[in-house]
C-alpha positions as CSV (number, residue, x, y, z in Angstrom):
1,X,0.0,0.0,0.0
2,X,3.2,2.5,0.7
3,X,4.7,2.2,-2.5
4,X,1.2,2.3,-3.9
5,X,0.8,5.8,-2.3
6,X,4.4,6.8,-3.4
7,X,3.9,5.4,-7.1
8,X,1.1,7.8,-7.1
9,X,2.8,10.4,-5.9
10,X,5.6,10.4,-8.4
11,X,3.0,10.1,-11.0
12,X,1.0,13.2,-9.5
13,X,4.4,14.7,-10.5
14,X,4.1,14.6,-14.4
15,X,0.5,14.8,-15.4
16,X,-0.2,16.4,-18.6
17,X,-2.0,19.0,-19.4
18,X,-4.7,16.9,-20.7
19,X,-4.7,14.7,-17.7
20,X,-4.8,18.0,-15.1
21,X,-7.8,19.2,-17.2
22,X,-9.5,15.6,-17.1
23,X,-9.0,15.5,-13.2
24,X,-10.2,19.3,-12.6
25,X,-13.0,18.0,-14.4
26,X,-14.1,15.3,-12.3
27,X,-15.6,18.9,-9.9
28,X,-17.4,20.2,-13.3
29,X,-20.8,20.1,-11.4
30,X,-20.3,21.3,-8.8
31,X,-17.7,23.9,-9.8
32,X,-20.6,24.8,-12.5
33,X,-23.4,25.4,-10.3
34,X,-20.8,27.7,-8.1
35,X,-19.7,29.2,-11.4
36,X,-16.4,28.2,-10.8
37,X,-14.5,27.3,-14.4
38,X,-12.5,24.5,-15.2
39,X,-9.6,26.1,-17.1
40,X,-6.9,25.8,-14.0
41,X,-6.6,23.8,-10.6
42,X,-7.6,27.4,-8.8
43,X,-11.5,28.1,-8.0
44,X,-12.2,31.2,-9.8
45,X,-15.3,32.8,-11.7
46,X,-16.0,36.0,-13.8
47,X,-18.3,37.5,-11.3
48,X,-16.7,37.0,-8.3
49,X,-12.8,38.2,-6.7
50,X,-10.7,35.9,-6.1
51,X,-10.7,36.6,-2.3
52,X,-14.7,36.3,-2.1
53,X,-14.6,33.0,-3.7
54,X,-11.6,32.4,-1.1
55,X,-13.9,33.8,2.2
56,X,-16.9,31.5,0.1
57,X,-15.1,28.5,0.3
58,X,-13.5,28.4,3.3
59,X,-17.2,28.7,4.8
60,X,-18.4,25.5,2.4
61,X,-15.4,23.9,4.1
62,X,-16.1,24.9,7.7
63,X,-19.4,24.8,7.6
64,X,-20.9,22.2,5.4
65,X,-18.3,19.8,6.5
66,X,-16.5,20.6,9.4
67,X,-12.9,20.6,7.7
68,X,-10.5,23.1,9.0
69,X,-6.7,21.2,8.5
70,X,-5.6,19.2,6.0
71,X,-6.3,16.1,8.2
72,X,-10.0,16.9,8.5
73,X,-9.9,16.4,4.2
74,X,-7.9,13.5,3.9
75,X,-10.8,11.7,6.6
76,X,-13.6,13.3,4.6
77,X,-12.3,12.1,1.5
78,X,-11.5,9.0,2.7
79,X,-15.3,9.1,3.9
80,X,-17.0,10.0,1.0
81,X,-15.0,7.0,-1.3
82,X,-17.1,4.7,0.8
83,X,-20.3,6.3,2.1
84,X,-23.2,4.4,3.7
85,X,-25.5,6.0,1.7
86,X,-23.8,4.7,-1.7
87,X,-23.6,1.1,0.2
88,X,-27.5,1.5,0.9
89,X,-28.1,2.3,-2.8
90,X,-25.9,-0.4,-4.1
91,X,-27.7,-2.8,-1.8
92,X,-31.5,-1.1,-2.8
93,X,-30.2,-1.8,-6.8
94,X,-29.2,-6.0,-5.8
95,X,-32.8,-6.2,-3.9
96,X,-34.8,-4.9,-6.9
97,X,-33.2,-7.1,-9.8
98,X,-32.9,-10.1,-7.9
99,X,-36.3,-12.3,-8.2
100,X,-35.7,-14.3,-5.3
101,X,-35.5,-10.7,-3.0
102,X,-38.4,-8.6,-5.8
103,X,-41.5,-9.8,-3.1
104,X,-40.1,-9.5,-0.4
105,X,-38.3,-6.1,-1.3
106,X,-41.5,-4.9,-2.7
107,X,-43.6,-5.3,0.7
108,X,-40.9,-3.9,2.9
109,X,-41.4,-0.7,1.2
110,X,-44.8,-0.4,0.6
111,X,-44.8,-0.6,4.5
112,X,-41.9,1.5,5.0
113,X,-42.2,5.2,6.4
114,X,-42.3,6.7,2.8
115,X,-40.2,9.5,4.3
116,X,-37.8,7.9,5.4
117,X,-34.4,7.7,3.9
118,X,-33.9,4.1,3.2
119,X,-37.2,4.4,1.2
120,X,-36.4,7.5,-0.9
121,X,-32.9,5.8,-1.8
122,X,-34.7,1.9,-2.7
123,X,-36.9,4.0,-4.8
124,X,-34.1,6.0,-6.9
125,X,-32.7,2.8,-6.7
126,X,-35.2,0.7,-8.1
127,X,-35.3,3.2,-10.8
128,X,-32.3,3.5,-11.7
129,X,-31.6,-0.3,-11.2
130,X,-30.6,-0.6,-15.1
131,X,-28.1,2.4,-15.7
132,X,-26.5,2.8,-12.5
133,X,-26.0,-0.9,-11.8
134,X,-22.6,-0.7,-12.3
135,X,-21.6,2.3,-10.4
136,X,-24.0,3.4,-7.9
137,X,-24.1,6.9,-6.9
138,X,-20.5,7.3,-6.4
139,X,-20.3,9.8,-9.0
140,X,-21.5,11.7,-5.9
141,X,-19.2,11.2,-4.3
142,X,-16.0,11.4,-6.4
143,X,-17.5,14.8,-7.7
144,X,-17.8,16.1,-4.5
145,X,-14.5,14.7,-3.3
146,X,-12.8,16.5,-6.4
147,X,-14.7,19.7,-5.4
148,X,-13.4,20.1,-1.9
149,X,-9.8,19.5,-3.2
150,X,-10.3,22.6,-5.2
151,X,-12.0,24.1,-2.4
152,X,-8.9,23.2,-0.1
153,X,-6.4,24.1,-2.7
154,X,-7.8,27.6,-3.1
155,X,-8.0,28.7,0.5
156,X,-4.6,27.2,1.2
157,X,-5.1,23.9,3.2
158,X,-3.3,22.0,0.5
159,X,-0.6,22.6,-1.6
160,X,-0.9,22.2,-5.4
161,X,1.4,19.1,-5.5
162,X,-0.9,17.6,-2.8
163,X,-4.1,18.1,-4.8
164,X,-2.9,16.9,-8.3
165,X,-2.4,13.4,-5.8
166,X,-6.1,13.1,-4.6
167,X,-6.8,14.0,-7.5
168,X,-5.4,11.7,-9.0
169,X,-6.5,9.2,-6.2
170,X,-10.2,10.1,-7.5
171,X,-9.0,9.8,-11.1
172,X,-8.4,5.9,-10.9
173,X,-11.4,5.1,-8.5
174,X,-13.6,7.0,-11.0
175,X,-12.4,5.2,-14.4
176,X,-12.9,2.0,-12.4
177,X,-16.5,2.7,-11.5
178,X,-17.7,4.3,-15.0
179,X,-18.1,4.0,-18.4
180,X,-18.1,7.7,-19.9
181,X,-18.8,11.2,-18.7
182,X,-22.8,10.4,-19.3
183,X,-22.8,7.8,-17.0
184,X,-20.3,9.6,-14.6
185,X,-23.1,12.9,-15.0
186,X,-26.0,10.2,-14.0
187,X,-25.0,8.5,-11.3
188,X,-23.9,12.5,-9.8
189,X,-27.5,13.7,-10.2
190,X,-28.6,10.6,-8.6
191,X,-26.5,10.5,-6.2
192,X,-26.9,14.4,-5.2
193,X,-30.8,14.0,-5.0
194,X,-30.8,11.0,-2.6
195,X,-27.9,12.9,-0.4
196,X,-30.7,16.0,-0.3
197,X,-33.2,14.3,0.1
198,X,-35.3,14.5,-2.9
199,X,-38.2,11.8,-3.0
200,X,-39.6,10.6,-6.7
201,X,-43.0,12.7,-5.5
202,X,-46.2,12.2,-8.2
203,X,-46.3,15.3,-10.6
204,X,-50.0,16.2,-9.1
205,X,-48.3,16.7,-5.7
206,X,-46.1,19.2,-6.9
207,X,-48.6,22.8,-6.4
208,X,-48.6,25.9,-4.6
209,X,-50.4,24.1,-1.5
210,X,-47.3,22.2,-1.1
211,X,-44.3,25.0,-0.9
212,X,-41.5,22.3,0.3
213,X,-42.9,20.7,-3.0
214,X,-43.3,22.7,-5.3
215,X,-39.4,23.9,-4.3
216,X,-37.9,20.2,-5.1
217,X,-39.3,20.2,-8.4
218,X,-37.9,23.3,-8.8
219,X,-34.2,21.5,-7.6
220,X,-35.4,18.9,-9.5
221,X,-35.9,20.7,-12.5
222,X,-32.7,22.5,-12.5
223,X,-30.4,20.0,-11.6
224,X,-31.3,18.2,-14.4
225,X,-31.1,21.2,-16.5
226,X,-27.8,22.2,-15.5
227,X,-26.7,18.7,-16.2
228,X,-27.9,18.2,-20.1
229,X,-26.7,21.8,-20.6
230,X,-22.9,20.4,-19.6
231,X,-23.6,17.1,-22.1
232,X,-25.2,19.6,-24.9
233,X,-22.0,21.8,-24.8
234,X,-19.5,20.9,-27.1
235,X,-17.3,23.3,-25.7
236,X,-17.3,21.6,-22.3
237,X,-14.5,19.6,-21.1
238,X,-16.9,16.6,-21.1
239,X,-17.8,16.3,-24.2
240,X,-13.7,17.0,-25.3
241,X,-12.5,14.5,-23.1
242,X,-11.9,11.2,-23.7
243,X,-13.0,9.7,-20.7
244,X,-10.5,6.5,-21.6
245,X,-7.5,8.9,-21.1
246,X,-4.6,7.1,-19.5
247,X,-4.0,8.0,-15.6
């Protein structure tokens, strides 16, 4: 496992240009919806200073997941490559295309708390059970992992050399799981909507008399948005990107 770690490292050393513009892209999501661009390592937009994107992230960091050090990022990331939730989903996707499990599978839920989390997950699961098979919802999770190394990069918790390493780290775990950017793009939005929360609510429940509602269609709606707008642009580093490069 050392000279695993220290292979990497050296490698992290002499990455294209290509292959640094295929990692930074692994946050293009979530860098997107900040309106952070993907043309360098640093988190930077056209509307915002630098130093308010600094002060912005710092507080994502802090506040959203209680990382303050360098140590607190290497545990979160080491979290976030094996999350319960992703286990639950993997394990909701087995039950619903196994015949054996189907029945049984089928009554748990229907007496399940429908607001509970193990129900809204067995039911993007069950969904889902054809094109995330495979994966999952880790796509989640290595986009968000590559996020907060930009994050931690741009206030100053990691150096550059560190970053091109989990990076890197991501890279390989991500070409492992996935097929292309499409699938990589799905199994994000999935994951992202079972992490907030987001049930598969019927379109007639969706009206003014239901604000909380009405507001997840909205999150629905643009999430979804945001991502065929990244596969629609030609111009966008995932649609230039051979998702096959060599890491």
């Amino acid at each position: 496992m050392h000279n695993k770690q220290e292979d990497l490292m050296l490698q992290s050393q002499s990455l294209t240009d290509e292959q640094k513009q295929w990692l930074i892209s692994l946050s293009g999501y979530l860098s997107m919806q900040n309106g952070y661009s993907l043309d360098c390592l640093l988190d930077k937009s056209e509307t915002y200073p630098l130093q308010a994107i600094i002060n912005g992230n710092v507080k994502v960091l802090k506040n959203s997941y209680d990382i303050h050090s360098k140590a607190d990022l290497v545990e979160t990331l080491n979290v976030f490559t094996d999350t319960a939730r992703s286990d639950q989903f993997v394990n909701s996707l087995i039950q619903s295309v196994r015949h054996d499990l189907y029945i049984e599978h089928f009554f748990l839920n229907r007496n399940n708390d429908k607001n509970s989390n193990e129900y809204m997950v067995s039911e993007w699961a069950e969904k889902h059970n054809v094109s995330l098979s495979d994966c999952g919802i880790k796509g989640f999770d290595v986009g968000r992992s590559a996020f907060l190394c930009r994050c931690a990069y741009t206030t100053g918790l990691i150096t550059e050399q560190e970053t091109w390493y989990y990076l890197l780290v991501l890279g390989k775990i991500a070409q492992q799981l996935f097929t292309d950017w499409q699938e990589f793009a799905m199994s994000h939005i999935v994951g992202r909507l079972t992490w907030v929360g987001v049930k598969l609510t019927k379109e007639e429940d969706f009206s003014d008399r239901y604000p909380r509602s009405f507001e997840v269609k909205l999150e629905i709606k643009r999430d979804i948005e945001e991502l065929m707008s990244i596969l629609a642009d030609d111009e966008h580093p995932w649609c230039q990107l051979d998702w096959t490069i060599d890491l």
